[in-house]
KEVOKE-825677 format. One record per residue: x, y, z of N, C-alpha, C in turn; residue in one letter. Coordinates in steps of 0.1 Angstrom, whole numbers, padded with zeros to 4 digits, always signed. Example, Ala and Ser with C-alpha at 12.3 -4.5 7.8 and 13.67 -1.06 7.14 Angstrom:
<rs>
+0132-0057+0078+0123-0045+0078+0132-0033+0078A;+0128-0022+0071+0137-0011+0071+0129+0000+0079S;
</rs>
This chain:
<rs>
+0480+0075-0563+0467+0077-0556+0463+0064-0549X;+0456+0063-0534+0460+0049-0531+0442+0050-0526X;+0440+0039-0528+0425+0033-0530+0420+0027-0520X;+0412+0030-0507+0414+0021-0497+0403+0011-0497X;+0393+0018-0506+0381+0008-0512+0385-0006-0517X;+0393-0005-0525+0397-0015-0533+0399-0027-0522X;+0410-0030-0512+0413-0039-0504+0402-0042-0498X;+0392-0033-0493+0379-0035-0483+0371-0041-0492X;+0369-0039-0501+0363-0048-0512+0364-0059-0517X;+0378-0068-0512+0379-0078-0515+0382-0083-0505X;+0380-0081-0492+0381-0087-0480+0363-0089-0480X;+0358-0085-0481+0345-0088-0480+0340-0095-0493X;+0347-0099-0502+0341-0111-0509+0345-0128-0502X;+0351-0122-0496+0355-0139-0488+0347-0139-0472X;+0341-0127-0471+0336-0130-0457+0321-0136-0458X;+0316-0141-0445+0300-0142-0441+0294-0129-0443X;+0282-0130-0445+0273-0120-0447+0270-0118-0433X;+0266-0105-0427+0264-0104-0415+0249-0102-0412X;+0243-0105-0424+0226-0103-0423+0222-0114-0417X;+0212-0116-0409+0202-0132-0407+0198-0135-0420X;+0202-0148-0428+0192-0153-0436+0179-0160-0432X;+0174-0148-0434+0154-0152-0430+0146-0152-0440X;+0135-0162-0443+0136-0173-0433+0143-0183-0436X;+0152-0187-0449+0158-0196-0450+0173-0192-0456X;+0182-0200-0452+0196-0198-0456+0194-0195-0474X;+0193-0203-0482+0190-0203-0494+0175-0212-0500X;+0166-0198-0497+0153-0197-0507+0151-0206-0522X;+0143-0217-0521+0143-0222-0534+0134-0217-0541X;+0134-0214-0559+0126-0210-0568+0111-0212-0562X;+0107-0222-0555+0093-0223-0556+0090-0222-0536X;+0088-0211-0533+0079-0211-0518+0074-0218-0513X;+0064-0221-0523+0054-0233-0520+0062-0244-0512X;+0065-0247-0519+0075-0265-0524+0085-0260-0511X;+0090-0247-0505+0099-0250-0500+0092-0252-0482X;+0080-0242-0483+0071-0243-0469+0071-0258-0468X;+0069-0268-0481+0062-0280-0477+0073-0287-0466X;+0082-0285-0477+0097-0292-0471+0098-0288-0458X;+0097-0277-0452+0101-0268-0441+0090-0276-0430X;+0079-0284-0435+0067-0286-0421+0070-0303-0425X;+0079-0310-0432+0081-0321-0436+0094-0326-0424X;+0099-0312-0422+0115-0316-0410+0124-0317-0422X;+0125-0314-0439+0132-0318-0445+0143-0303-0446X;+0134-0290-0448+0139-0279-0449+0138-0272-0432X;+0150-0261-0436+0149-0258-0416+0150-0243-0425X;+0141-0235-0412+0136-0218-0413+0146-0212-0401X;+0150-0205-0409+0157-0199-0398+0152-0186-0384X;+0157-0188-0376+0146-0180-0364+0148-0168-0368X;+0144-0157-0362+0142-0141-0364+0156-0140-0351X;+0159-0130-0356+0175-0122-0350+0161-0112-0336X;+0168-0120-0331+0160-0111-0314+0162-0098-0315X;+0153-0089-0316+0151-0074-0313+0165-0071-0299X;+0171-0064-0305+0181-0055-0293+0169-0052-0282X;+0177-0047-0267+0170-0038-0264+0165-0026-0271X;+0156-0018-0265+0158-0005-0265+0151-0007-0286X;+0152-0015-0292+0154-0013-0305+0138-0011-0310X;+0137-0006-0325+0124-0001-0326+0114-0010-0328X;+0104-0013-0332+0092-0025-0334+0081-0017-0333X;+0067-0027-0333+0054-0026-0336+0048-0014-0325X;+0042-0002-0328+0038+0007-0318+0021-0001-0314X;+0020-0003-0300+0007-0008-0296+0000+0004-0289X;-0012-0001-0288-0022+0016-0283-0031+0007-0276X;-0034+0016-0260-0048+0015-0252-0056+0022-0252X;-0068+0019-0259-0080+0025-0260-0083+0032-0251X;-0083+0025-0236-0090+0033-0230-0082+0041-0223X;-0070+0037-0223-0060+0051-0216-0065+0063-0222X;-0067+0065-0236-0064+0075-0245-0075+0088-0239X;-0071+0097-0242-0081+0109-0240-0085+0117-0251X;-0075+0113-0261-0082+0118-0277-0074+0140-0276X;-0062+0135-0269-0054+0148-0268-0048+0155-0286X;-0048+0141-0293-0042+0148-0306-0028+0150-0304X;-0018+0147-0292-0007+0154-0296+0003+0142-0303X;+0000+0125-0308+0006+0124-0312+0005+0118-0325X;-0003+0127-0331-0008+0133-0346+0000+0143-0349X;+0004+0147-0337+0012+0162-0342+0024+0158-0345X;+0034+0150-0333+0045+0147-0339+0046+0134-0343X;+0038+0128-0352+0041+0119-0359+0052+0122-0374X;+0063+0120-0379+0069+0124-0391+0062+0120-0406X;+0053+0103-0405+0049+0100-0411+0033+0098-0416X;+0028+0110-0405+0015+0107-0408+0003+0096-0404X;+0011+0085-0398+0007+0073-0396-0009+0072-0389X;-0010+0085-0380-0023+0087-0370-0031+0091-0375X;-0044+0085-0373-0055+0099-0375-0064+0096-0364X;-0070+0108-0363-0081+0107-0353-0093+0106-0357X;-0101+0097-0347-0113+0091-0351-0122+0104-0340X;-0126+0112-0352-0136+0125-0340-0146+0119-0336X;-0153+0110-0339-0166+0109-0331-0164+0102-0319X;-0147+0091-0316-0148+0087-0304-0137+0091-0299X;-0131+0105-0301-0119+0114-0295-0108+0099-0293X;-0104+0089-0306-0097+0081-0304-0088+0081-0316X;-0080+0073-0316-0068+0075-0329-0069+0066-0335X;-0062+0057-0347-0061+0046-0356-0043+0049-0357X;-0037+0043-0360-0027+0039-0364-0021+0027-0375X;-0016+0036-0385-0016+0027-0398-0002+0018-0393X;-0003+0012-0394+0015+0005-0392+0021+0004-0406X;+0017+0004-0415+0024+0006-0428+0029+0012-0428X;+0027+0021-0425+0028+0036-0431+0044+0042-0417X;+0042+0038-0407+0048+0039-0389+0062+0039-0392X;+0071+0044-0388+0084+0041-0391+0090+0037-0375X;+0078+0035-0366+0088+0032-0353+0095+0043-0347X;+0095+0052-0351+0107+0061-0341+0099+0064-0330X;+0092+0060-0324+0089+0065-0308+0084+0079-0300X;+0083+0083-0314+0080+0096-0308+0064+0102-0302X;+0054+0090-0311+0044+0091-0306+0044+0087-0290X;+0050+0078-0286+0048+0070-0274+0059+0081-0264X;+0066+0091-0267+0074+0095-0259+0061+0113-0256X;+0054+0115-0268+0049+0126-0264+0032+0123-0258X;+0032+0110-0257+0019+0103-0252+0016+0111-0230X;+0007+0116-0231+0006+0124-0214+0004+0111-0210X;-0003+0099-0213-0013+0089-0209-0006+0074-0208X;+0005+0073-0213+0009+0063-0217+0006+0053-0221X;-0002+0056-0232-0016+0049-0238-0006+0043-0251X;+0002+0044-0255+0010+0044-0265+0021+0036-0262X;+0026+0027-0270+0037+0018-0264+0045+0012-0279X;+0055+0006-0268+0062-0001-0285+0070-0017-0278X;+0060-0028-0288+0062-0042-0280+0076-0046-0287X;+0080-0054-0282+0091-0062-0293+0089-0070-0303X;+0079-0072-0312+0071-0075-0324+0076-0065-0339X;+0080-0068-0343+0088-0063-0353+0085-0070-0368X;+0078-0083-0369+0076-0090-0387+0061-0084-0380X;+0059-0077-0395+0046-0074-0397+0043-0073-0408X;+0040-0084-0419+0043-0083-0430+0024-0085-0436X;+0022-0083-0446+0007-0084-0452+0007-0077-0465X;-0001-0084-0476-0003-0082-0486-0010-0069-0489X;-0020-0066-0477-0029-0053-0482-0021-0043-0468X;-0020-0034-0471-0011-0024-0462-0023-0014-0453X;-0035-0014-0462-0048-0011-0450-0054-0021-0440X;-0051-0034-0441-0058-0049-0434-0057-0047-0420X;-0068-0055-0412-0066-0051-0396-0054-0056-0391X;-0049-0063-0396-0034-0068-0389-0027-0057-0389X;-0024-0050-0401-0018-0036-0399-0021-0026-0392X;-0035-0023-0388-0042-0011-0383-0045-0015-0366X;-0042-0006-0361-0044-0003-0344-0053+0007-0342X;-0061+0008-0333-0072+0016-0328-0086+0011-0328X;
</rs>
């Protein structure tokens, strides 16, 4: 019986990893200590791997485009929308967003968009940094 795992398995213990190490090639135990180094010129951060075209990222929203149509509450997969009734406007959790575009493709208004912004990282996953609308 012939294994074709096996060979592919050990070709890839001798190769490069094909991830970006972000932000640093190798992370020391202490963050802190390693930021310090990093704004000292002693430690170097590595840049962010440039968004492809076309690739998914942060969905952005215009207030005032919007007409408060609801339809892309409907096809959201993850729930991410809600509508704000009292000003026929939406919120958008970005936590919660998986990017697929589908809000911005069923948007009449083109009130709905997706920038090339992609690190969105935060400790509280409700925080305004996360939230649009």
């Amino acid at each position: 019986m012939k294994l074709p795992l096996i060979p592919h398995l050990i070709r890839s213990l001798f190769r490069k990893p094909s991830t970006n190490p972000f932000p640093a090639a190798h992370l020391p135990p202490s963050m802190g200590r390693f930021l310090a180094d990093a704004a000292s010129g002693w430690g170097k951060v590595q840049p962010p791997v440039p968004l492809p075209p076309g690739g998914r990222a942060r969905v952005t929203y215009d207030r005032e485009k919007c007409i408060g149509c609801k339809l892309c509450v409907s096809v959201c997969p993850t729930h991410a929308i809600e509508v704000l009734a009292a000003e026929k406007k939406v919120r958008i959790f970005r936590a919660n967003c998986i990017a697929c575009g589908q809000c911005v493709d069923a948007c009449p208004k083109s009130c709905l968009g997706i920038d090339g912004e992609f690190l969105q990282a935060d400790t509280d996953r409700y925080s305004e940094k996360l939230t649009v609308g």
